[in-house]
N, C-alpha and C positions, 0 to 999 in steps of 0.2 A: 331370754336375751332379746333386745331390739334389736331389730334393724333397720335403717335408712330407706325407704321405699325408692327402685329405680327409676328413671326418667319418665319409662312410659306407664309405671303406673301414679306420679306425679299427675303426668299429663290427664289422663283418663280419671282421676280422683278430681281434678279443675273442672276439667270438662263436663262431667255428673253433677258440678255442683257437692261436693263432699267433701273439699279442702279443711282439713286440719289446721292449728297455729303451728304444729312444728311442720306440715307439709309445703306450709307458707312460707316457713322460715328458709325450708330444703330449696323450695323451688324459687326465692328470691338469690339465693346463692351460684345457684345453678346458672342464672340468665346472668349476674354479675361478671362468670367467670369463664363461662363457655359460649360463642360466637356460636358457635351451629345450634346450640340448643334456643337460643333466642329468635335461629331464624324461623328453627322447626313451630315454636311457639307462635310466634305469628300467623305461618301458614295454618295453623292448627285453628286460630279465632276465626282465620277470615272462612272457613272453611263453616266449620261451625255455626257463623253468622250466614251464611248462604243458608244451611239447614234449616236454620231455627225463623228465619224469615220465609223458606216454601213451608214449614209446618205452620206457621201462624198467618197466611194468605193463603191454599190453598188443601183442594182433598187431594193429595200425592200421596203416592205410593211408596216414600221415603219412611222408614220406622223414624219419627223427629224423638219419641222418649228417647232412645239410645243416646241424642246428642245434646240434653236438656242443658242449662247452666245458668247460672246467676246473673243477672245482666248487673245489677248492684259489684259482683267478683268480677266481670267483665271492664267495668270500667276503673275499678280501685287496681285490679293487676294493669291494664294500658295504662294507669298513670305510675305506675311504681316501675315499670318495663321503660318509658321515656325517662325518668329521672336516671334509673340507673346503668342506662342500657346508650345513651345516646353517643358520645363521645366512641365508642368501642363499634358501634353499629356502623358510625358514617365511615369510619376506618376501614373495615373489617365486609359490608356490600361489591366495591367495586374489584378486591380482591380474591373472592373467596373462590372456590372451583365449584362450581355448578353444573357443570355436564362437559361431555367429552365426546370428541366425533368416533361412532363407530366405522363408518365404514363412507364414501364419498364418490361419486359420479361426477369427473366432469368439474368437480368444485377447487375452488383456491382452498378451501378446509378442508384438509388432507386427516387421514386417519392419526389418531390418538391428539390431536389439539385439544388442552381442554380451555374451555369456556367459561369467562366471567360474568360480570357485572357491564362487559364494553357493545356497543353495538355492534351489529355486525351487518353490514351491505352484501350481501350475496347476488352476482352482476351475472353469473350462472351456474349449470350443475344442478348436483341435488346431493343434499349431504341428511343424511343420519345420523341422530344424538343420542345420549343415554343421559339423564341424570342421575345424578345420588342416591336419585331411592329407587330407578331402575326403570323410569316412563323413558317409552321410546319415543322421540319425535323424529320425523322424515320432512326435512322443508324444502321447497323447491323454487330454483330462482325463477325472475327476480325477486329478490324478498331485501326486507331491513327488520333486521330483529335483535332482543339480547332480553339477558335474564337478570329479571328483578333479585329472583332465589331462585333453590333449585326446584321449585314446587310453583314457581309462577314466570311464565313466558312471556312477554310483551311482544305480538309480531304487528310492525309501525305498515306492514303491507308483504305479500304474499302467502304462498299456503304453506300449511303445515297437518299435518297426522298423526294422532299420538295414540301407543298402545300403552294404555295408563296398567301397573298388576296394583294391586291389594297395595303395597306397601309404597305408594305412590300416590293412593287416594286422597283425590282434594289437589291432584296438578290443573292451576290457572292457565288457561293462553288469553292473554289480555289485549284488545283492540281498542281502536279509536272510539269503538260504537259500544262497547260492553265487555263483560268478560264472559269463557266460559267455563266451568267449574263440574271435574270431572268426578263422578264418584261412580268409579274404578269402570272403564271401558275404553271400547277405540272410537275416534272419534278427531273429524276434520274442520279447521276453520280456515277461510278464504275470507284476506282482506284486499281493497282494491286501492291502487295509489290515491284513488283520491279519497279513504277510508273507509269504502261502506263495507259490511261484514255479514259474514253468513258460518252459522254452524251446522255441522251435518252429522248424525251421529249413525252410526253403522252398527257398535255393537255396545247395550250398555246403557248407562243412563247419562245426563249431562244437563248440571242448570244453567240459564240463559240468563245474565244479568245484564239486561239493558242500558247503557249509561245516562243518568236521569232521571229514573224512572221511581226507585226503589222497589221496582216489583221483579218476581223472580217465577221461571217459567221452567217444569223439567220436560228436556226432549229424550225418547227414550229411542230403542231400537226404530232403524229406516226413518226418522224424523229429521228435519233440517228446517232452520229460522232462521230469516233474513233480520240483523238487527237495524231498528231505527231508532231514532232519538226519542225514549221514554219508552220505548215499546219494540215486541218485535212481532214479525209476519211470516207465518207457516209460508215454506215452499218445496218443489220436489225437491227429494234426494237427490244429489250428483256423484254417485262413488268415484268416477272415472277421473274427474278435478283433479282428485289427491293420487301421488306416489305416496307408496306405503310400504312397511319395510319384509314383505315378503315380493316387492318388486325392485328391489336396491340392487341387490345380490346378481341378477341378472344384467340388472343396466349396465353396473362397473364392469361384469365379466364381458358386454359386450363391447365398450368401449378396448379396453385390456386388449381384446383379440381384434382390434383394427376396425370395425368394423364400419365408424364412421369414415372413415380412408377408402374402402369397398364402396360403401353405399355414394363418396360424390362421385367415384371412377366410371361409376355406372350412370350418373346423372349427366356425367359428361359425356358421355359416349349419347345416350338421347339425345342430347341438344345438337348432336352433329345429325339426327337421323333425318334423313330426307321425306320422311311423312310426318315429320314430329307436327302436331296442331297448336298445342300449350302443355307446356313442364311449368306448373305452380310450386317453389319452393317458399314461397313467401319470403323472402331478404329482401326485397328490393326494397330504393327509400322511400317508392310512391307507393304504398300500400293501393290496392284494388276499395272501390267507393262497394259503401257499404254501412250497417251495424253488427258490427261484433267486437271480440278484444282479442290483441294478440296474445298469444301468450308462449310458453318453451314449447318448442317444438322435441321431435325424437332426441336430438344430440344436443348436448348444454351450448347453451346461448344461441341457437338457434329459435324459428319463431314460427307460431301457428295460426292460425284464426281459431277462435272457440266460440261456439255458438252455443245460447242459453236460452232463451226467452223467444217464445212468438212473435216473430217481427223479424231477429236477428238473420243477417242474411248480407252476402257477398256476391257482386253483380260479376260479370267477365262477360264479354264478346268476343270470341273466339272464333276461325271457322268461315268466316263472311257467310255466303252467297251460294255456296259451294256446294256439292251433293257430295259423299262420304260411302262409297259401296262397303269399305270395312272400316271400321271402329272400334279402338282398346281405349278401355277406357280403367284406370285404375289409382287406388289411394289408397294411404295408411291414415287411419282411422282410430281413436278412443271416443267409444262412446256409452253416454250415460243411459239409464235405464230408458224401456221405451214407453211411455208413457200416452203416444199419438198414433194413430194407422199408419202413417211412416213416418219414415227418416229421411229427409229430402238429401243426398249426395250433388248431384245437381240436375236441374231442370230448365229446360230452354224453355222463354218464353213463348205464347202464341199457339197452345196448347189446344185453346178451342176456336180455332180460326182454320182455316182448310188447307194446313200447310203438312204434308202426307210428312213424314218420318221424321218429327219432333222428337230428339231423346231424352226422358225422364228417367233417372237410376236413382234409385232409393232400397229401403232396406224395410220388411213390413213389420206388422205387429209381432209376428212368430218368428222376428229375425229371420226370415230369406230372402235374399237379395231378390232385386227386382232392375229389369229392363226391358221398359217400355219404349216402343218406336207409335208415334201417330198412324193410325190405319193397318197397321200390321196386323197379321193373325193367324193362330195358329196350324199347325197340322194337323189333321184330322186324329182324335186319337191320345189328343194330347191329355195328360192328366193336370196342370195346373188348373185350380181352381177358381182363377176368377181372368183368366183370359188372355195374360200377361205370362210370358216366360220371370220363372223365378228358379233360383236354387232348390235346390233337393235337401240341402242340411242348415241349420241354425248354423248364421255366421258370428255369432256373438258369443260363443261359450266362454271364450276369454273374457270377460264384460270387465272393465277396466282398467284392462289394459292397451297398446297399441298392437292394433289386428291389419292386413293389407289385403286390401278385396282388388279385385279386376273383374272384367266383361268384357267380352271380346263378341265381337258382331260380325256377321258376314253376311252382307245381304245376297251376295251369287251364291252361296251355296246354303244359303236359308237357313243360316244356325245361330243362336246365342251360347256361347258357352262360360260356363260359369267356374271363377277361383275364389280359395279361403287361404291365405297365407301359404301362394305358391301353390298347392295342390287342385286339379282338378276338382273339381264338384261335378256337374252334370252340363250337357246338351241338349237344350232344346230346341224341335225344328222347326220351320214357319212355314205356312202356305205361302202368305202375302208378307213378301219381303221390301221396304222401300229404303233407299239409299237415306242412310241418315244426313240430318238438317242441322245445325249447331246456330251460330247467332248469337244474340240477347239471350244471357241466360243468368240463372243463382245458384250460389253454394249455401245449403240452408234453407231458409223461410223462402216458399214459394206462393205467397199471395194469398194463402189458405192457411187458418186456423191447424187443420190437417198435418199439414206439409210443414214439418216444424226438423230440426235438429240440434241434438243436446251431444256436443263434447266439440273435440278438436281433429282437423283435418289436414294432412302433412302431406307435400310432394302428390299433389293432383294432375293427373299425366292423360292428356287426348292424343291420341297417335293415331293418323292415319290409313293403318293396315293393320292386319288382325296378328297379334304375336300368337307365338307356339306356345304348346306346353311347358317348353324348356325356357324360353325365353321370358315369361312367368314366374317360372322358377325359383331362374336366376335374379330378378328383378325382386323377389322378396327374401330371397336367400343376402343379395349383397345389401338392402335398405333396415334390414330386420336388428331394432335396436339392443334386443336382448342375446346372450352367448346361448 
């Protein structure tokens, strides 16, 4: 007895190049009558044609036999698919269910909305999506986006993260500048309002289709490509950019438990303190002179500076004229891998000019914090190793998410001490203590190659007195985005 070959092994007989006249006959019936199998169909070519163009341009690591097919069957099925298929397809796009919000931060797209064919402006928040065959994406405002299909994303600007399984293989996130075309991994694209694109890929493989170009690039684990017209340009990884969805879970439950309520009560209570220097939340409408981009800060629709590139950097004068015997200085913090001898946090200018207690905070190669004073130095005895008080532990073991560091200074009783998210780290003492100097200073790029920082900076606080341990604490106990 015969029987009817099912869908996927239709599809996978086309695809081989091994189509039969009655599997022709099966599979012209199929698209006639069935709306989701024509869209699968599609996504399946375009999928296919990604392949069979990295097999025929380059040596990859892609098995291309597996995805052989007939370019002659290729173009006889797209012309038999537009005849038969057209009238039912323009219908049947802006309608169809294509994904549904899992779970949402902060967002106007509340859990179980499902998702078509309509744009969607996302003004804040951060929502989580599933589609049909089970990719996850995590986007985060601001963003404008909506789905071609369920296997193809088009985001017109902001980020998105996607954890592609097997059965999802071949999901598009489509940009202004290319697409990227995922065979099965997780993996980030960051568009910018004025369209430029970049893909990052974390775990997995992902090809890079430039727009214009017809050439095709695979980035595989820890690789990321800035796309340009015809072409695109290796650059570092940024894992920190993207929320992803083993950080959703958290955000909402921190939201849920108040906590952005906590965290302004406590920012309000600073602003009344009588040492306060500078409470940075970034709202204002004059943004601080600089290069950088704002972008979401902790709580939805809030805003950050993000620093990327050598150069990027945020000035402030704070502080005037004034000598500082104690100084806290503290910020929440994502940030991306380290790829520089530091991380500039911030640095007053006038560094090599004879002004005794300059303060430089940054974060070194081995992630531990650093606070450096001009002329200062240590106690006899001390084990830091290159002559600057630093922390005792890596403040980054979180790497991608937001972390809150502090420094607290006391020049009368000669100490730096050091926090990681509220908790104490370590004390270190000074011989030569000099009242710190503020002034001209940046967040970011300080004038050196060096002195570079990659992520975003939230609620930056100079106070004029050295807080407690408890007062520490509390300050990242009430700012701390996640439950």
């Amino acid at each position: 007895m015969n029987f009817e070959p099912d869908w996927e092994t239709l599809l996978a007989r086309h695809l081989d190049g091994q189509t039969t006249a009655s599997d022709m006959a099966a599979l012209n019936e199929r698209l006639r009558t069935d709306a989701q199998a024509r869209s699968e169909f599609a996504e399946m070519l375009n999928l296919d044609s990604a392949l069979a163009a990295m097999a025929g341009g380059y040596q990859t690591r892609v098995r291309a036999t597996s995805y052989r097919m007939s370019w002659p069957r290729i173009t006889a099925m797209a012309a038999m698919f537009a005849v038969l298929a057209t009238s039912a397809w323009l219908w049947w796009m802006p309608h169809a269910p294509f994904a549904t919000v899992l779970s949402s931060a902060g967002s106007a797209l509340t859990e179980g909305i499902v998702l078509r064919g309509e744009i969607q402006d996302l003004q804040a928040g951060t929502v989580e999506l599933v589609t049909q065959r089970g990719a996850r994406v995590v986007i985060e405002a601001p963003a404008a986006f909506r789905f071609e299909s369920a296997q193809r994303l088009h985001l017109l600007h902001g980020r998105a993260a996607a954890d592609v399984p097997p059965t999802a293989k071949g999901f598009t996130i489509v940009t202004p500048r290319g697409d990227a075309v995922d065979l099965g991994t997780k993996f980030g694209v960051d568009v910018t309002t004025q369209g430029a694109a970049e893909i990052h890929v974390f775990q997995g493989e992902v090809i890079a289709q430039p727009k214009g170009s017809g050439k095709h690039q695979s980035l595989r684990d820890g690789e990321a490509l800035t796309l340009q017209p015809g072409t695109g340009a290796a650059r570092e990884l940024r894992p920190a950019a993207f929320i992803r969805s083993d950080e959703m879970a958290s955000l909402s439950a921190g939201l849920t438990a108040g906590q952005k309520a906590r965290s302004e009560n406590a920012l309000a209570a600073l602003r009344h303190d009588p040492a306060l220097i500078a409470l940075l939340d970034f709202e204002s409408a004059e943004p601080l002179p600089g290069t950088y981009r704002l972008v979401q800060g902790r709580w939805p629709g809030s805003r950050a500076p993000e620093f990327v590139n050598v150069g990027d950097h945020m000035k402030l004068d704070v502080g005037g004229d004034k000598s500082w015997p104690r100084l806290t200085l503290a910020a929440w913090v994502r940030l991306d891998q380290l790829g520089e001898p530091y991380q500039s946090l911030y640095h007053t200018d006038g560094w090599q000019e004879d002004k005794p207690g300059q303060v430089h905070w940054m974060i070194n190669r081995d992630t531990s914090m650093r606070l450096a004073l001009r002329q200062n130095t240590l106690a006899p005895g001390a084990k830091e190793h290159d002559g600057y008080p630093d922390s005792r532990t890596p403040v980054l073991p979180e790497r991608g998410r937001w972390v809150h560091l502090a420094a607290v200074y006391d020049a009368s009783a000669h100490t730096v001490r050091f926090y990681f998210n509220g908790a104490f780290d370590q004390e270190v003492r000074l011989a030569v203590a000099h009242p710190a100097r503020l002034g001209s200073a940046q967040i970011g790029n300080w004038n050196q190659r060096d002195r570079k920082l990659s992520g975003r900076v939230d609620e930056l606080l100079l106070l004029g007195r050295a807080m407690t341990d408890a007062e520490v604490r509390a300050l990242h106990a009430a700012g701390n985005p996640y439950r």
